[in-house]
C-alpha positions in Angstrom: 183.2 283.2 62.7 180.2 281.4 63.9 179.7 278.2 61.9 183.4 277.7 60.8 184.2 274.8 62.4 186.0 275.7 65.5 184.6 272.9 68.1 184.8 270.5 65.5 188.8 271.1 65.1 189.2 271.3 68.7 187.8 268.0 69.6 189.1 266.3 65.7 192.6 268.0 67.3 192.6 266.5 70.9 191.7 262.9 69.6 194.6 263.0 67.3 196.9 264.2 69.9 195.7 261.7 72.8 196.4 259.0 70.4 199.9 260.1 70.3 200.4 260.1 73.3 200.7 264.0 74.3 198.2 264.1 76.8 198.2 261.2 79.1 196.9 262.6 81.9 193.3 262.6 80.1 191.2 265.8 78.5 188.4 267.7 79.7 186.1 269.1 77.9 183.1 271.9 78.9 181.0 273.8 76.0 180.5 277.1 77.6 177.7 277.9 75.7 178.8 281.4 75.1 176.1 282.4 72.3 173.3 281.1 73.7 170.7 282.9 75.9 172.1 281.5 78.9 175.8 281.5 79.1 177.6 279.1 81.1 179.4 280.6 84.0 183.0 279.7 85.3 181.1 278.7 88.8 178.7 276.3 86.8 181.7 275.4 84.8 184.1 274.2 87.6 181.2 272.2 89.1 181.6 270.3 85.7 184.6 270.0 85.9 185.0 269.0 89.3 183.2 266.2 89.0 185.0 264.7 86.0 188.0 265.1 88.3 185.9 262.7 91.0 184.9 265.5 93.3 180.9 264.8 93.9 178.3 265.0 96.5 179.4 265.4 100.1 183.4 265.8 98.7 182.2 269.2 97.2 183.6 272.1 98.8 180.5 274.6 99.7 181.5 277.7 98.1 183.3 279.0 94.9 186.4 279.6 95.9 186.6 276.8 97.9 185.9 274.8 94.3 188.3 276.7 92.8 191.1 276.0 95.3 189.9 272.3 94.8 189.8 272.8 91.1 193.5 274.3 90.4 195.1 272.0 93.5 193.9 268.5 91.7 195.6 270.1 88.4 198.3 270.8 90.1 199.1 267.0 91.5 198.7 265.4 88.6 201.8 265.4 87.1 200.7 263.8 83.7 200.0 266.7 81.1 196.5 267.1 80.5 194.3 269.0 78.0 191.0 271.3 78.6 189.1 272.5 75.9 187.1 275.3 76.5 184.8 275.5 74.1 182.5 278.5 72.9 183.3 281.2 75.0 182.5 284.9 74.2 183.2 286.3 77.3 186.8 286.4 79.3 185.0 285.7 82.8 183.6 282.5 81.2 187.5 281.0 80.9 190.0 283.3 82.8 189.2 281.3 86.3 189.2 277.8 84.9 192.5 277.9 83.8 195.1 275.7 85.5 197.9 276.9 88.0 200.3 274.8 87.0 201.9 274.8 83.1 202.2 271.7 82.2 198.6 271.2 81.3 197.5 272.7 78.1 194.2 274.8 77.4 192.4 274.9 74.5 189.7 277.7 73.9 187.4 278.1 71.2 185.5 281.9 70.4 184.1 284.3 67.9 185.8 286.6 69.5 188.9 287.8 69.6 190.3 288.7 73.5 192.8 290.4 74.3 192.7 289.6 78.4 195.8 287.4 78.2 198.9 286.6 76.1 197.8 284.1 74.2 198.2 282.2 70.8 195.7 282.6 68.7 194.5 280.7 65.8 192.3 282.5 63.0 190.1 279.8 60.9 189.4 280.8 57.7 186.3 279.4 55.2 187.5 276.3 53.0 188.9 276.7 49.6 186.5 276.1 46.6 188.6 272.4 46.2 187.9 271.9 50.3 184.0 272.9 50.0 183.7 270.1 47.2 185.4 267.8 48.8 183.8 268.2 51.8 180.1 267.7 50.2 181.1 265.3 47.8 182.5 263.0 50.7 179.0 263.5 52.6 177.1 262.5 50.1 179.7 259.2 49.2 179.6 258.1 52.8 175.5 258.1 52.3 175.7 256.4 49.5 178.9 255.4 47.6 176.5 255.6 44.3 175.6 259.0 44.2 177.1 260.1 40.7 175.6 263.7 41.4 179.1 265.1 42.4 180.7 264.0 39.5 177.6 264.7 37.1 177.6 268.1 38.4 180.6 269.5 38.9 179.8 273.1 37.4 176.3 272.7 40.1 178.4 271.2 42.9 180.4 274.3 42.5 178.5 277.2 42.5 176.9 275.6 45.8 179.6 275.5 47.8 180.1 279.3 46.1 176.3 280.2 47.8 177.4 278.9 50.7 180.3 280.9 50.9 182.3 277.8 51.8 181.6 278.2 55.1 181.5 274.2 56.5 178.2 274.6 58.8 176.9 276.1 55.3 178.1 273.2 53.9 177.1 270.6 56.1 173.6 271.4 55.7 173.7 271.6 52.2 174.9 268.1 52.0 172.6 266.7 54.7 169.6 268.5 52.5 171.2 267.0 49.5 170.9 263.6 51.0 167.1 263.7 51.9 166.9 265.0 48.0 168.7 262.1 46.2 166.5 261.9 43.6 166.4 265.8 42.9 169.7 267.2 41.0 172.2 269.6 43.1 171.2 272.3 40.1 167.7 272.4 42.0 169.0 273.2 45.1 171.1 276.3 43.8 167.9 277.5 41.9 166.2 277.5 44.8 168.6 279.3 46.6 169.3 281.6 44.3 166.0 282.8 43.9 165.3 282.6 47.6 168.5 285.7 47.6 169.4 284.5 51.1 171.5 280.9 51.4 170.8 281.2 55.1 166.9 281.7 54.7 166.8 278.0 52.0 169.4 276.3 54.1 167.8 276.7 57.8 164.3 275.7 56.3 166.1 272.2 55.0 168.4 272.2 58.1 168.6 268.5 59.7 168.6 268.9 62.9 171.5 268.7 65.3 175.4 268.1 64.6 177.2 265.5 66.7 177.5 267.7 69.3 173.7 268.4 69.8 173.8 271.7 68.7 171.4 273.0 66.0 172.1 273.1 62.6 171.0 276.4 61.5 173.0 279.2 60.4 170.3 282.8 61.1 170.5 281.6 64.9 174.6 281.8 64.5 174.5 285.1 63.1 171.2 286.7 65.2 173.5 286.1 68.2 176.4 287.4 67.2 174.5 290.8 65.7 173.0 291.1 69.0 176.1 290.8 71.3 177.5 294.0 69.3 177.3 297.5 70.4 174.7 299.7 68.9 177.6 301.7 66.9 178.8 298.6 65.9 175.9 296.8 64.3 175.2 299.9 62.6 178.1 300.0 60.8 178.3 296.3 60.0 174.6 296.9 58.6 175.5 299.7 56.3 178.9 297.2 55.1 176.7 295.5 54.4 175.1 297.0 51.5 178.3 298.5 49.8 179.2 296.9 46.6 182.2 294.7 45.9 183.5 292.1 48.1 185.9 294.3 49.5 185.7 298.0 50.4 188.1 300.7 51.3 188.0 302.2 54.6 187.5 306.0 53.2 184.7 304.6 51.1 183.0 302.6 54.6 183.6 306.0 56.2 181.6 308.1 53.8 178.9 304.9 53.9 178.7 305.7 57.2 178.9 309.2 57.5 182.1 309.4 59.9 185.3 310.1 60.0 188.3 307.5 59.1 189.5 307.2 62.8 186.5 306.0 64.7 185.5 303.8 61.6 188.8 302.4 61.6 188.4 302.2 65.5 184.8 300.7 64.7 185.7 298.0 61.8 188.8 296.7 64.3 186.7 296.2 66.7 184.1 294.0 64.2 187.2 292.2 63.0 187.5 291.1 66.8 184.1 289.6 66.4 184.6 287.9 63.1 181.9 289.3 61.6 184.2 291.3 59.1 188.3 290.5 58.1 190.8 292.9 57.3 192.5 292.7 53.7 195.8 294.9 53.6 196.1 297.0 50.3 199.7 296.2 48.6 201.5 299.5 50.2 200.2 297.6 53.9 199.5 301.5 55.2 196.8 300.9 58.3 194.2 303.8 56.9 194.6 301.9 53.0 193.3 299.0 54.7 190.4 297.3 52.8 187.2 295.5 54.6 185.7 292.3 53.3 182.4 290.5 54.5 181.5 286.9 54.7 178.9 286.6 51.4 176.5 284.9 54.3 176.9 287.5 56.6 176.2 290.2 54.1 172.6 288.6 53.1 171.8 288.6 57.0 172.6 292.0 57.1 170.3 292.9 54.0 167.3 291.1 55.5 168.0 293.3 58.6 167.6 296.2 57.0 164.7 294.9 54.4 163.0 293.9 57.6 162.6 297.4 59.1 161.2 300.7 57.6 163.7 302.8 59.6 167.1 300.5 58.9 166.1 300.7 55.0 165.6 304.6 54.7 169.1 304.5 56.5 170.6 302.5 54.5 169.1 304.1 51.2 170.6 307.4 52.5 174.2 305.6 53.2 174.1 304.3 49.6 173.7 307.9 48.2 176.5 309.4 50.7 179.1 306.2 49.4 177.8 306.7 45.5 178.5 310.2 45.7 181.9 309.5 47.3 182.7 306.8 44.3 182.5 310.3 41.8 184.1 312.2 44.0 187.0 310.2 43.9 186.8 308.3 40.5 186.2 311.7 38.8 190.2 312.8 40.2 191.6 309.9 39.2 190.3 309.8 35.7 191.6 313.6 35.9 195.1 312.3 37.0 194.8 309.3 34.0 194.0 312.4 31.2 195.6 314.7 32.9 198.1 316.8 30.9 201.3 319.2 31.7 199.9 322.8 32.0 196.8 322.1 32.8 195.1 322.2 36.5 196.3 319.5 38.5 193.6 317.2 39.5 192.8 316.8 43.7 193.3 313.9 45.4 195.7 311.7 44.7 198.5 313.6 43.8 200.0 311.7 41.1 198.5 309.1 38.3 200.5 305.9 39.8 198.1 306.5 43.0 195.1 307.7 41.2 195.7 304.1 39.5 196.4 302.2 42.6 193.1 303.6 44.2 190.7 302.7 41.0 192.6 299.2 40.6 191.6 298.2 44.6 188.4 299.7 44.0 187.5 298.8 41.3 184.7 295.9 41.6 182.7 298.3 44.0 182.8 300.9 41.7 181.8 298.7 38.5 178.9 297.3 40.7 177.9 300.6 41.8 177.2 302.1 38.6 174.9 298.9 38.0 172.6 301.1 41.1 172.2 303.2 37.8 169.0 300.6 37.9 167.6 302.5 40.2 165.8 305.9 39.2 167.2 307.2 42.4 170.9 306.7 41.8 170.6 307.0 37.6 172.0 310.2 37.1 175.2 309.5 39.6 176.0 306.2 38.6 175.5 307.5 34.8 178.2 310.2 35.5 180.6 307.2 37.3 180.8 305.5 34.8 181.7 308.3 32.1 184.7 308.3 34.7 185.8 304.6 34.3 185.7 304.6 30.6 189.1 305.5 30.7 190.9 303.4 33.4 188.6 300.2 32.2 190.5 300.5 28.7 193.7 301.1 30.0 193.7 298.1 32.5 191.3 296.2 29.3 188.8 295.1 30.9 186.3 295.0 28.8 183.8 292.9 30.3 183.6 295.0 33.0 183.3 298.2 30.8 180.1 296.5 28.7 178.0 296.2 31.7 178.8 300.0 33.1 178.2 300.8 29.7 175.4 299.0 28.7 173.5 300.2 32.4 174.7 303.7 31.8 173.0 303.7 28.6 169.7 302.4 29.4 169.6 304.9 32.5 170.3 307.4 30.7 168.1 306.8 28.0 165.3 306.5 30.7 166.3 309.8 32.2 166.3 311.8 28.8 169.8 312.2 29.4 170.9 312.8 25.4 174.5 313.3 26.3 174.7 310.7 29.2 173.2 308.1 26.4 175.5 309.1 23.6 178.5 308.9 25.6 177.8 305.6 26.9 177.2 303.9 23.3 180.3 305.2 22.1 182.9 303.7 25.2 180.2 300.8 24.5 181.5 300.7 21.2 185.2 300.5 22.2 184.8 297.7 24.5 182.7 295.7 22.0 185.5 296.6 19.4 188.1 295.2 21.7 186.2 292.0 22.5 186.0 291.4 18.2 182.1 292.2 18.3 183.0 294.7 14.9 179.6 295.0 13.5 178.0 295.6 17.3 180.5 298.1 17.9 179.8 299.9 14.5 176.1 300.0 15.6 177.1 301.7 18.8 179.4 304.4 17.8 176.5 305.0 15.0 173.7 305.7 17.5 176.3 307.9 19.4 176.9 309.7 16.0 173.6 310.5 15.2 172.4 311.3 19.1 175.4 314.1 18.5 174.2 315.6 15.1 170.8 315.3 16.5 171.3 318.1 19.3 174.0 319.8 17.6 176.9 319.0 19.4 180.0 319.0 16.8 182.8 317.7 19.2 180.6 314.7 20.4 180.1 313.8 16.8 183.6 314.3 16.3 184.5 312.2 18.7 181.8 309.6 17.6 183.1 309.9 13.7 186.4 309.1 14.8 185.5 306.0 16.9 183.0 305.1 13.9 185.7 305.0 11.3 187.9 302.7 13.7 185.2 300.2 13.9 185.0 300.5 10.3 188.1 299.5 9.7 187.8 296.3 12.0 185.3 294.7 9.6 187.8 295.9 6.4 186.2 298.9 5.6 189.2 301.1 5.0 187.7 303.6 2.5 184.6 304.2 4.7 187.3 304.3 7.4 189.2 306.6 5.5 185.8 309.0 5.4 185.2 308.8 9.0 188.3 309.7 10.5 188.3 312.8 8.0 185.4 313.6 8.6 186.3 313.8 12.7 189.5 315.9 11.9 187.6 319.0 10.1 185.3 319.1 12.9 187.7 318.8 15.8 190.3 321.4 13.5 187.0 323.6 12.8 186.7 323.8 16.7 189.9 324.0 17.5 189.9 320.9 19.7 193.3 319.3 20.5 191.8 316.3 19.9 192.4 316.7 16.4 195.3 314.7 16.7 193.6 312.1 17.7 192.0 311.7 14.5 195.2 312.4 12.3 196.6 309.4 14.6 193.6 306.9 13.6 193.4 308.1 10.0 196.8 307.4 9.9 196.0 303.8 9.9 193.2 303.4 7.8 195.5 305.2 5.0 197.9 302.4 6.1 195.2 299.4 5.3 194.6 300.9 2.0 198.6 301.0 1.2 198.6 304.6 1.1 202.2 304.7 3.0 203.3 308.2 2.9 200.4 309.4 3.2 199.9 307.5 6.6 203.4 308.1 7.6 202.8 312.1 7.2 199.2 311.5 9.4 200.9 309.6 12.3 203.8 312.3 12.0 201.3 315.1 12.5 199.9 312.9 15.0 202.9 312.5 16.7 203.8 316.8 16.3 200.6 317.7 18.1 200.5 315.2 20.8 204.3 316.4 21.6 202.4 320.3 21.4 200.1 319.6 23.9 202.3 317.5 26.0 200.0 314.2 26.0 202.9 311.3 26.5 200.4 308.4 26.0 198.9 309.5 22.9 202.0 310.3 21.8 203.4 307.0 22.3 200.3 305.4 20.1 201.4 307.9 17.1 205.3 306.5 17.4 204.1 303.1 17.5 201.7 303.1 14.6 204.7 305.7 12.6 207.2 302.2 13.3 204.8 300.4 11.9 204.1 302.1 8.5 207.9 303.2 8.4 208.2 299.1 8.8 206.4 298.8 6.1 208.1 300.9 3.3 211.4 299.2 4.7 212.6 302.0 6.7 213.9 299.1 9.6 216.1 302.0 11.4 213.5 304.7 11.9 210.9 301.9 12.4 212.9 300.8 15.6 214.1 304.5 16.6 210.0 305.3 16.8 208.9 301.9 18.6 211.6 302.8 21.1 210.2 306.1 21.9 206.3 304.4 21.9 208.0 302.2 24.3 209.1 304.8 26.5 205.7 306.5 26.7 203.7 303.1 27.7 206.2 302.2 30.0 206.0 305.8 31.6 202.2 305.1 31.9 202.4 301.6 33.2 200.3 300.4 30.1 201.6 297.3 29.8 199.5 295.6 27.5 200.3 298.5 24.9 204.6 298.4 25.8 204.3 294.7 25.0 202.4 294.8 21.9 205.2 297.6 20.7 208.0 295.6 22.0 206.4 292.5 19.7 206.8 295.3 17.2 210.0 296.5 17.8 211.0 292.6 17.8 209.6 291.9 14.3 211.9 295.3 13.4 215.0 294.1 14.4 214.2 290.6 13.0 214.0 292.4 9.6 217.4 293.8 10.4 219.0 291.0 11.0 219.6 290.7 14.6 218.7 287.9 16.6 219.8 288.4 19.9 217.8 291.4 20.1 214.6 290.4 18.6 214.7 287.4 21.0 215.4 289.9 24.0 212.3 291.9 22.5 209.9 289.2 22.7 211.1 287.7 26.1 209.8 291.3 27.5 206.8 291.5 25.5 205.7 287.7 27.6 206.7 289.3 30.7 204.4 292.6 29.9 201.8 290.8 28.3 201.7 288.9 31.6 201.7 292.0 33.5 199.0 292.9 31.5 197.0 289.9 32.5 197.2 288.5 28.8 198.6 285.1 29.3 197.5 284.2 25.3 199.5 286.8 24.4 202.2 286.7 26.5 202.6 282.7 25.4 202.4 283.6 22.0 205.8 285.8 22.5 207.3 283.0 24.7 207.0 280.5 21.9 208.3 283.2 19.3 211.0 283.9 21.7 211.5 280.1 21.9 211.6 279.3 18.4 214.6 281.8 18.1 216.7 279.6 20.5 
């Protein structure tokens, strides 16, 4: 990519290696000039070179070929190995006739773009870790001035810089040199500014420096313009329309609706930008070529933006692209939530054909799809992005992220609510209710599910208010409100058994426990048993799982060990069979407190070694310490 620091590692790598002695015939160097609006030629080229070779005035041979033949026969006399950089080349005729005959000399070639015109090795530079950016700026502004404390002042600043600038090093380079001229200005100005600008390259080029120490300017638009322009017309416009999809990765299928084409020629298409740098390939886990995932440089997204901000026709484009990938997001997030509540007996959902690939999909996806629904912003996209994220409610819990599922929710809900959308609005208070539930915001959540509650009994819908007594009643019980608990969830099982909604056992399930907080044992074990029955009815394995877990426990309780560990076995099964592994280690933390009670050690040790390794799964490394140490303590 333009600005990464190739010339810079050429010319650091050739120093090195002459001082060890590799090359003692001597290195040659020519910058090609490949970007700029005059390209070097290989005839203006082998002039230059010629005449570091000592081949001037009335020694030069009068035509090209004639320099050439001059050119490769010097090369081939000396005998000492030599070293020619080629640097900045974007074109194959620029390089192919410079290089040597003979192969003992070594060539060197720097590009943005990839060739395939000959066999040879090739070395992809990547941006700078987040430790190499701040190194990088922090040692700039040292060798200035060995008493700026800003660095270490700043670190949080510091960081987030080198995060604007996408830890590119020319990026970086001019944020230290602008950094330097502001020594009495803190590094938490320069990001403000930045960030409010929208567009690092926009603040950065206008505090540029000048030149680097190879003349060349230090400006990062210039970099990009010229690489936009070189591309074909197909090309740009795809890169313009990546551009604008949300994430910082994105899925081919989902690029291919963006840009209104089929798979092959933008797969053809994106390989082709990956050959220019301007986009990298990220393979999904499975490695399958059409799976493959596309991911932009931050800096060369904002370019791309301003392209399209800066012209009328671009930005109606690109408005119409966004629609066409939003409406692919429900497409395919509305089968996989089918697949994740799918039930045996029912219609089988499209797509993906089974729930481990309807999960795969959402979890590679699933930063696109959580910042698309945030387009709910826009009155254009509301009523799309409202109904997306009604289909990550779902997959958000079961992976808990909750953070994630607060802001869909929270958007959803104020679009919504704009829109008149009653239903849209009351849905998205109550799976806003869950997440703040599950992030220990009780009385917040007990707000939520209430407005949910009453949006239901305003418009007369008696499953939605079901659904938002039942979720009430579990908030309820968070704070210690078992009684009112106690109401709520009964209150949700008339009206889902007066409807004859399966769901029904979901509220025997959740009344279960708030009997259970009250001490009201058998009455909670008969609940979670009924729970359990209906569940098995209907054929929903992961609900039914939840009602053997929470029977184990009560059955725990009342000091029936056996059946408490005969039921968390069976919950186990069921999470397991889903891959909820946050849920299997919580019951296998169970199950180990069970056989603890029983009197068997090397079990209840084995018990909470698996709970750490599915808590970690689970990306709960709290938790999964916590059943470490108990696993520890039993050593």
């Amino acid at each position: 990519m333009g600005g990464i620091g190739k010339t810079a590692l050429a010319v650091e790598a050739a120093h090195q290696a002459r001082a060890q002695g590799w090359f003692p015939g001597g290195t040659l160097f020519v910058d090609l000039r490949g970007y700029d609006d005059d390209p070097v030629t290989a005839d203006q080229a082998v002039l230059a070179l010629l005449d570091a070779l000592g081949v001037q005035g009335q020694d030069l041979p009068p035509t090209a070929e004639r320099q050439y033949d001059v050119y490769r026969g010097l090369l081939a006399e000396r005998r000492e190995r030599m070293l020619l950089i080629l640097d900045n080349a974007s074109d194959p005729s620029q390089y192919v006739p410079l290089l040597p005959g003979a192969d003992h000399h070594r060539v060197l070639i720097t590009s943005r773009d990839r060739s395939d015109a000959l066999p040879m090795r090739l070395i992809d530079l990547e941006t700078l870790a987040p430790e190499e950016s701040v190194a990088l700026v922090t040692r700039a502004l040292h060798e200035t001035d060995e008493r700026d404390e800003r660095p270490g002042q700043e670190s949080d600043a510091l960081r987030e810089l080198v995060d604007l600038c996408g830890h590119l090093p020319l990026a970086l380079q001019i944020a230290a040199g602008m950094l330097r001229r502001r020594r009495h200005r803190d590094i938490a100005s320069l990001v403000t500014e930045i960030r409010e600008a929208g567009d690092p390259t926009v603040v950065l080029d206008k505090g540029s420096p000048g030149t680097d120490l190879y003349g060349r300017s230090l400006v990062l638009r210039p970099v990009l313009e010229t690489s936009y322009r070189r591309l074909l017309p197909e090309q740009a416009r795809l890169l313009r329309l990546l551009c604008l999809a949300p994430g910082t990765e994105t899925g081919a299928e989902a690029i291919a609706s963006l840009a209104d084409l089929e798979l092959e020629p933008t797969l053809c298409l994106l390989e082709e930008l990956a050959a220019t740098h301007l986009v990298t390939p990220v393979r999904c886990v499975d490695g399958t070529a059409p799976a493959m995932r596309w991911r932009l440089h931050d800096l060369v997204r904002a370019f791309g933006v301003g392209v399209i901000r800066g012209d009328v026709g671009l930005w109606e484009e690109g408005e119409a692209a966004r629609g066409r990938l939003l409406e692919f997001y429900l497409r395919w997030s509305n089968a996989a939530d089918g697949w994740l509540r799918w039930l045996p007996g029912t219609p089988v959902p499209e797509r993906f054909g089974n729930r481990v690939k309807a999960l795969a999909w959402l979890d590679s996806e699933r930063a696109g799809l959580v910042a698309a629904v945030q387009w709910a912003w826009e009155e254009r996209y509301a009523n799309t992005a409202v109904r997306l994220s009604q289909c990550l409610a779902v997959y958000l819990d079961w992976r808990r992220s909750f953070d994630d599922s607060i802001t869909v929710c929270g958007v959803a809900r104020e679009a919504a609510h704009r829109a008149g959308d009653w239903v849209g609005e009351a849905i998205a208070w109550d799976n806003l209710g869950f997440a703040l539930r599950e992030t220990r915001q009780a009385e917040e959540a007990i707000d939520a599910h209430t407005r949910a509650r009453d949006l239901h009994q305003i418009f007369g819908d008696r499953l939605g208010e079901a659904i938002a007594w039942d979720s009430f009643g579990f908030a309820l019980r968070e704070t210690g409100q078992a009684e009112k608990a106690i109401d709520a969830h009964t209150r949700a099982r008339d009206l889902h058994q007066t409807a004859r909604d399966p769901r029904v056992a979901i509220a025997w399930n959740n009344l279960g426990t708030a009997l259970r907080a009250t001490g009201r044992a058998e009455e909670a074990i008969d609940a979670h048993t009924r729970a359990r029955d209906l569940h098995q009815i209907i054929g929903d394995r992961h609900r039914e799982a939840s009602a053997w877990n929470n029977l184990g426990t009560t059955l725990w309780d009342v000091g029936r060990m056996e059946e408490a560990v005969e039921a968390y076995e069976k919950a186990l099964e069921g999470y397991r069979e889903f891959e909820d592994w946050y849920r299997a280690a919580r019951t296998l933390s169970n199950l180990a407190l069970a056989h603890q009670g029983a009197g068997r050690p090397a079990e209840t040790r084995t018990c909470y070694l698996q709970s750490a390794a599915a808590y970690t799964r689970a990306n709960a490394p709290d938790k999964a310490a916590d059943a470490q140490s108990a696993a520890d303590s039993l050593t």
